[in-house]
C-alpha positions as a printed Julia matrix, in Angstrom:
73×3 Matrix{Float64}:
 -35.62  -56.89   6.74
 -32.03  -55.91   6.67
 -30.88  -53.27   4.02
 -27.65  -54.67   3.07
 -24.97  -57.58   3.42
 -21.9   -58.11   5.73
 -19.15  -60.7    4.63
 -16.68  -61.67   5.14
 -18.09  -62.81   9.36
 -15.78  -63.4   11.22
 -13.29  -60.98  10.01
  -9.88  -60.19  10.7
  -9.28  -57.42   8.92
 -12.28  -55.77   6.65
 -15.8   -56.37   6.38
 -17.84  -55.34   2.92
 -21.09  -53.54   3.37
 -23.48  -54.63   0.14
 -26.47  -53.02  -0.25
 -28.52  -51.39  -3.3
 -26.27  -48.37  -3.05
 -23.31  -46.73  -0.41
 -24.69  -46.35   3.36
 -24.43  -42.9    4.06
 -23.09  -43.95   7.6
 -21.87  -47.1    9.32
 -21.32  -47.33  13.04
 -19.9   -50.12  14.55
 -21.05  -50.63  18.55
 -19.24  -52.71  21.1
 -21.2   -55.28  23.1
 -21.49  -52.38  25.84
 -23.28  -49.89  23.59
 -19.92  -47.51  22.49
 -19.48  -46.8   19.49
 -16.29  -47.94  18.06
 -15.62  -46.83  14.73
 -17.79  -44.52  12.7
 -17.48  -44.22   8.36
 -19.81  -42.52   5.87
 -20.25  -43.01   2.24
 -18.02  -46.16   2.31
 -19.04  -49.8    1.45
 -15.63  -50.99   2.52
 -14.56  -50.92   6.73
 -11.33  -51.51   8.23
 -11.82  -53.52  11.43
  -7.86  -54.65  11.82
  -7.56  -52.14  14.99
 -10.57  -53.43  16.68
 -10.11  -55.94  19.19
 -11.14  -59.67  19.02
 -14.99  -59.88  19.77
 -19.02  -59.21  18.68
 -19.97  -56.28  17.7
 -22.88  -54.53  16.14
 -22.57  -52.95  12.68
 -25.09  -50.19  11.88
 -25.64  -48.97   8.68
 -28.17  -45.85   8.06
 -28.79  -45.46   4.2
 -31.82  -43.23   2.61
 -32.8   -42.58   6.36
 -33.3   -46.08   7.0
 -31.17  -48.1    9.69
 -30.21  -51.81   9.9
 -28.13  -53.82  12.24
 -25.81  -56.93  12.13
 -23.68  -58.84  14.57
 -20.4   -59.65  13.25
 -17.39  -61.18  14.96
 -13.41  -59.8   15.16
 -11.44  -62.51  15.18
């Protein structure tokens, strides 16, 4: 069950993480596994600099970790 909720996907510029309270960390993994862009205590990412493509957006929060596939676009 995830622990929170991506929108706007696709995004071109910032995606909102909503969950019961702020992750403590978000990592953001290309389709090869690197991570890409790291943030903690943020519900709020800017994804402008990343380029067009999936990617995986994990979110750790109360030592619990979820995943979700979003798209750059």
């Amino acid at each position: 069950e995830p622990i929170f909720n991506l929108f706007p996907n696709p995004s071109s510029d910032w995606v909102q993480v909503n969950g019961a309270d702020i992750p403590d960390l978000i990592r953001v993994f290309d389709m090869n596994g690197r991570v890409v862009l790291v943030s903690n205590n943020t519900n709020r990412l800017d994804v402008e600099r990343l380029e067009v493509g999936s990617y995986i957006l994990q979110v750790t929060q109360d030592q619990k970790t979820s995943s979700q596939l979003f798209m750059k676009n």
